[in-house]
N, C-alpha and C positions, 0 to 999 in steps of 0.2 A: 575493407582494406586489411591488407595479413598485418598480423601483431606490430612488426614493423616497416618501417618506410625505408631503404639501404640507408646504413650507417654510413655508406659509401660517401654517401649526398653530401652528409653533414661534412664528412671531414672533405670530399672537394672542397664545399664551402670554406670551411675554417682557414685553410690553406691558400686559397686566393686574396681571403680578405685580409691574412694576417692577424693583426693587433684588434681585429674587430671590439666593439665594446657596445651595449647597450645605447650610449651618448650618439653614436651613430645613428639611429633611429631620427635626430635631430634636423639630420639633412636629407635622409634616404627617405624617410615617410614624404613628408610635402614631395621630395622628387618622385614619387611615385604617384602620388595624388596630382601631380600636375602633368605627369604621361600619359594619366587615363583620361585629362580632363582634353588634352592637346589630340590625341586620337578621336573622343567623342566627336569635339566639334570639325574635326573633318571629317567622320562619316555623316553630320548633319550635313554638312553642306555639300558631300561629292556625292548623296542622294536625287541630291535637281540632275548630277549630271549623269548620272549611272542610274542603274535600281537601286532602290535601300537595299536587299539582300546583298547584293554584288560589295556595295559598300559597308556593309556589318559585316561579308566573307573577309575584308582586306581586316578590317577591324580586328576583328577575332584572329587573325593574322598575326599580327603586330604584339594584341594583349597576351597570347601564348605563348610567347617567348620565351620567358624563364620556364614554363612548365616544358617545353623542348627540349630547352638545355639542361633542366633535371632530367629527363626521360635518357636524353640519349648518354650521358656522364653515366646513368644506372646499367643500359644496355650496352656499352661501352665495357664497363667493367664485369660484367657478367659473360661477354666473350672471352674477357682474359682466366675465367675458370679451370681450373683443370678438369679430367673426363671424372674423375672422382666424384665432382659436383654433381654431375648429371645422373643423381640415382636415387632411389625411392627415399634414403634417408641419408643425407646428405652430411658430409661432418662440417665441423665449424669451420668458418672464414666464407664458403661460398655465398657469391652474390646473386647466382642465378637466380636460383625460388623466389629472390626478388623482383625481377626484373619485371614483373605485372604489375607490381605495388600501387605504383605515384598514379603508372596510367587509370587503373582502377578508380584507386581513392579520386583521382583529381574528378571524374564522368558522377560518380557517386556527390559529390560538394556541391556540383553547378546546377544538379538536378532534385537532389535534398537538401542542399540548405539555399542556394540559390533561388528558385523558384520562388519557395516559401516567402523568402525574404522580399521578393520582389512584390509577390503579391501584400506581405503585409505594409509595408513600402505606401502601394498606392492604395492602399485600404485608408488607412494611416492619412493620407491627404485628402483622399475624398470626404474622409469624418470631419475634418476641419473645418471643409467649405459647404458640409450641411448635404452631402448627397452620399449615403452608404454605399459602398461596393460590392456589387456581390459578384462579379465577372469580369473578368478582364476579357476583350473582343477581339478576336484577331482578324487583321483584314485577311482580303480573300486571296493577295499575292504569298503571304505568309504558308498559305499550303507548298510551298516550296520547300520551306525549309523545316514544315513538321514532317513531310515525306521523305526530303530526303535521308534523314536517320533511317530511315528502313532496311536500303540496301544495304547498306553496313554492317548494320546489325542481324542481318538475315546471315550476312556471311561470316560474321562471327562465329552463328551456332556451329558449320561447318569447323571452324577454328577449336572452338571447345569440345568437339567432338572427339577428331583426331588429333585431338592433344599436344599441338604446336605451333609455330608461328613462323612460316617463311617467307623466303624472297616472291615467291609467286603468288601468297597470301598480300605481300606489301605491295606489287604489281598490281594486284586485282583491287584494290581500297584507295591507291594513290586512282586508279582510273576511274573510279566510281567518282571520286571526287572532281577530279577531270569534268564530270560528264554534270555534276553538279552546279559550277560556274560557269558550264555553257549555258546551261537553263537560263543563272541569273543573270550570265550577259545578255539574253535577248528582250529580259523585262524590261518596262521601259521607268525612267525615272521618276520623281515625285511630281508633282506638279506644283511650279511655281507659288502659286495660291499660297500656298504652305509653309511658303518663306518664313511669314511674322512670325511664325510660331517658334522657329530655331534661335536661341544663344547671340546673342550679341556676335560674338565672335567667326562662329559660322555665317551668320547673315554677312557682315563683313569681308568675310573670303570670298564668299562666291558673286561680289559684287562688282568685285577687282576687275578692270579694263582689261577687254583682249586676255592674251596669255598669261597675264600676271593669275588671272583665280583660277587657273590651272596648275600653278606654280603655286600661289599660297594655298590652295588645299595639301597638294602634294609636301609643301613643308610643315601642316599641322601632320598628317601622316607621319615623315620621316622624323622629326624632330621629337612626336610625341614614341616612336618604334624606339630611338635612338636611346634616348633617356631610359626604356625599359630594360634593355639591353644593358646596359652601364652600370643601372641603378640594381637588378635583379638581384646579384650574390650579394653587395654590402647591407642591400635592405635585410635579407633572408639572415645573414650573419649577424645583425644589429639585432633584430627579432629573437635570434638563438638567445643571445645573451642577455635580452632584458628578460626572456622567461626564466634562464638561469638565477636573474640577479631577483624575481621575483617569486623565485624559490617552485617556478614549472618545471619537473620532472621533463629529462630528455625523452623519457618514452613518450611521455603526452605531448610533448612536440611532436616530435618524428612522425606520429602515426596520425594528428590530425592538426595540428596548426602551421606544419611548413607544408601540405598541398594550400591550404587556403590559403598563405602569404604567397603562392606561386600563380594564383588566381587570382591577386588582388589588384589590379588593372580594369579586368571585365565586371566585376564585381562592383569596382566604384562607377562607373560610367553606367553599368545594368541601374544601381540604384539612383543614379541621378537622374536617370531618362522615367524612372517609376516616379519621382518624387513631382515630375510634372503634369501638368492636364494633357490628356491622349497617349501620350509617350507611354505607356504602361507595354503594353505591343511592342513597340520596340526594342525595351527593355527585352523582356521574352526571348523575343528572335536575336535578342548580341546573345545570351546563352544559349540559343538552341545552334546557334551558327559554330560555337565555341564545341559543342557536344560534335557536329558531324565533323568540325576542325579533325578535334581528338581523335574519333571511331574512324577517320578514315587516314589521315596522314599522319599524326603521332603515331597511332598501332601499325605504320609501315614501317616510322623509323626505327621501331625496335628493333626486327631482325636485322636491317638494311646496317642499323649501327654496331649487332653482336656478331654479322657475319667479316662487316669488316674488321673487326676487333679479333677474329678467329682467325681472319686472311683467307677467308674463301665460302663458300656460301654456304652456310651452318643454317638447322631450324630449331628456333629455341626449345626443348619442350618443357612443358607444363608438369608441375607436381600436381597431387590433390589438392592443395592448398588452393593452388593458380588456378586448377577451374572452376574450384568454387568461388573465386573474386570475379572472375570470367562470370559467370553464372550468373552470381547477387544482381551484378551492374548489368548484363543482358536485361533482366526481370526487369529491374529498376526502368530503364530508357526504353521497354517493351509499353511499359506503362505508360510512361510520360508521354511515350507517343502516341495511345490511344487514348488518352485523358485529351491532347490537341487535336484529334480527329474531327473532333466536330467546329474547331477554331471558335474555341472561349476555355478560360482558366479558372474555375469557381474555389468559392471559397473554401470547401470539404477538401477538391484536391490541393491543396496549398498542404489544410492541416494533415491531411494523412499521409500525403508525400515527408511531411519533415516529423512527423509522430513515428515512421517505417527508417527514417534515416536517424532517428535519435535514439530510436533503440540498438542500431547496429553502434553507437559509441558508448552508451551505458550499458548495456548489454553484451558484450561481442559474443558470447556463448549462444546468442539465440541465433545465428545464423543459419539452419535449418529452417527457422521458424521465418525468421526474413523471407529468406525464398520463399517459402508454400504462402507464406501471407502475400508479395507480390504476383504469384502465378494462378492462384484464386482472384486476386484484383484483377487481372489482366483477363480471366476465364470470364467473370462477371461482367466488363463493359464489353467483349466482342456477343456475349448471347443476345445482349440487346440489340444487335444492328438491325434484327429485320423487323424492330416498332423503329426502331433510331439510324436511318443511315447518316454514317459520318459524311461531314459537309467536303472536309480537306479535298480529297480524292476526285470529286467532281468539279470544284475550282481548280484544284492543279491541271485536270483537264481541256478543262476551259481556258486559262492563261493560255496553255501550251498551243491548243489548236489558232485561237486567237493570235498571240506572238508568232509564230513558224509559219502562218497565213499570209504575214504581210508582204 
């Protein structure tokens, strides 16, 4: 993430919330704890009726919402730039150079500290009950959604290359993703069996006679989206101020604790679906569902919201700074996605995923090193395939002929 996260953010924020004060925390935290908990248990239970993925995509939905409405408030204002902005060294007040930031930072949290977290999570529980972990398993439907980051991210590199970000870039990422809930709409759902094992709550929903557990999934959905929505800015503003009142420097906020209070939805529901038996997988896939969220419709709405901020169809472009955030986080979710290639999550990638993402916060100067350290990682797990072929690739296959068959 560049030095900073837009000042821009903070002060929308301040200016919505008003009188914000730490004390707000009070009512904005539990109300945020209890939208991630309202969203969980309706993607447990609209899994019997959908596929889990289809139902983790609506999910991941819903939990991104404040990271949205930071993204586009940033790109937003970076349309209103003057042409001044847009040059090798830029003078003060412009937003532009920022305008990669949040998207960045937020793909970089879900995939270094998330993971991590997750797996240590279910490490964590399985020590308890006497059976160490060393892998997390992913079922075989799950190659859906380790594949899908590929396109994405393939057309990124195209994006970093020539150095900008347009309407036709957000066309071609909005339709990848298109093409990625057609998939999951044809999976087919969980299998009953699997009821006991869901929440009280969910079991409950999808119990309900006739149209009603169509209707009470749909209002853990809306009600749990509803509350993120509402609760986003005062939570984010309450959080400013009790780092203020607890003496956190606004630069160490900005640049890493308001992405993670923006992602703190998926975050709590990822780790509550690790903290139980099997759910570890799932956990997994509401981040990985969150990452092709990000890489494919966040990074459309950027231009789609600086061109209309300009009044006509503008392509952002990139300083040096911005393709090297481009870059880091390519590398980064390059890896991730050949570490799930073979659908399991060991315990080395957990520690090196969050050992690579902890140096870019105590370190930020090592960023060169970042890079070549991910792209040597990445060079090391593809020499192996021809002792090791990854499994994903040939289940995605399999689903897909299977499904499209019927």
């Amino acid at each position: 993430m560049p030095a900073l996260v837009p000042r821009i953010k903070l002060a929308a924020v301040a200016a919505s919330s008003g009188a914000a004060s730490a004390w707000s925390a009070l009512w904005t935290f539990p109300s945020m704890l209890l939208s991630a908990f309202l969203v969980a248990w309706g993607a447990e239970a609209a899994q019997f009726l959908i596929s889990q993925g289809l139902a983790l995509a609506i999910l991941a939905w819903l939990q991104t919402l404040p990271e949205f409405a930071v993204e586009a408030v940033i790109a937003w204002h970076a349309g209103k730039d003057p042409v001044t902005c847009f040059v090798a060294a830029p003078p003060a007040g412009c937003t532009s150079h920022l305008a990669i930031a949040n998207f960045t930072g937020a793909i970089r949290l879900l995939v270094g500290l998330g993971w991590p977290m997750i797996y240590a999570v279910a490490a964590a529980r399985a020590r308890r009950h006497g059976a160490p972990l060393r892998a997390i398993h992913l079922d075989e439907q799950h190659a859906v959604e380790v594949l899908g980051t590929v396109p994405p991210l393939l057309w990124f590199v195209w994006i970093w290359w020539k150095g900008s970000l347009d309407l036709i870039d957000a066309a071609v990422l909005v339709a990848m993703y298109a093409v990625y809930l057609a998939i999951l709409w044809r999976l087919p759902p969980e299998r009953e069996e699997g009821l006991h094992e869901a929440p009280a709550v969910s079991r409950w929903a999808y119990t309900r006679p006739g149209p009603w557990r169509g209707i009470v999934i749909a209002a853990l959905f809306a009600g749990g989206g509803a509350l993120i929505y509402f609760t986003a800015h005062p939570f984010l503003a309450s959080m400013l101020a009790l780092a203020t009142t607890l003496g956190v420097s606004q630069f160490v906020f900005v640049q890493w604790v308001a992405p993670f209070i923006s992602e703190f939805p998926e975050k709590v529901s990822a780790f509550a679906w690790a903290s139980r038996a099997g759910r570890a997988p799932m956990a997994m896939m509401n981040m990985m569902s969150s990452n092709i969220n990000q890489w494919t419709v966040l990074g459309a709405m950027i231009p789609i919201a600086f061109s209309l901020a300009r009044g006509a169809p503008a392509a952002l472009p990139f300083d040096g700074a911005q393709r090297s955030e481009i870059l880091l986080t390519m590398l980064q979710s390059t890896v991730a996605v050949l570490l799930l290639l073979d659908l399991h999550f060991e315990w080395w990638n957990a520690l090196l995923l969050f050992t690579l993402w902890l140096a870019q916060f105590v370190f930020p100067a090592w960023r060169t090193i970042d890079e070549a350290a991910y792209a040597a990682w990445a060079l090391a797990l593809v020499v192996t395939w021809p002792w090791n072929l990854p499994a994903a690739p040939r289940a995605f296959w399999r689903l897909l002929r299977r499904e499209f068959a019927r």
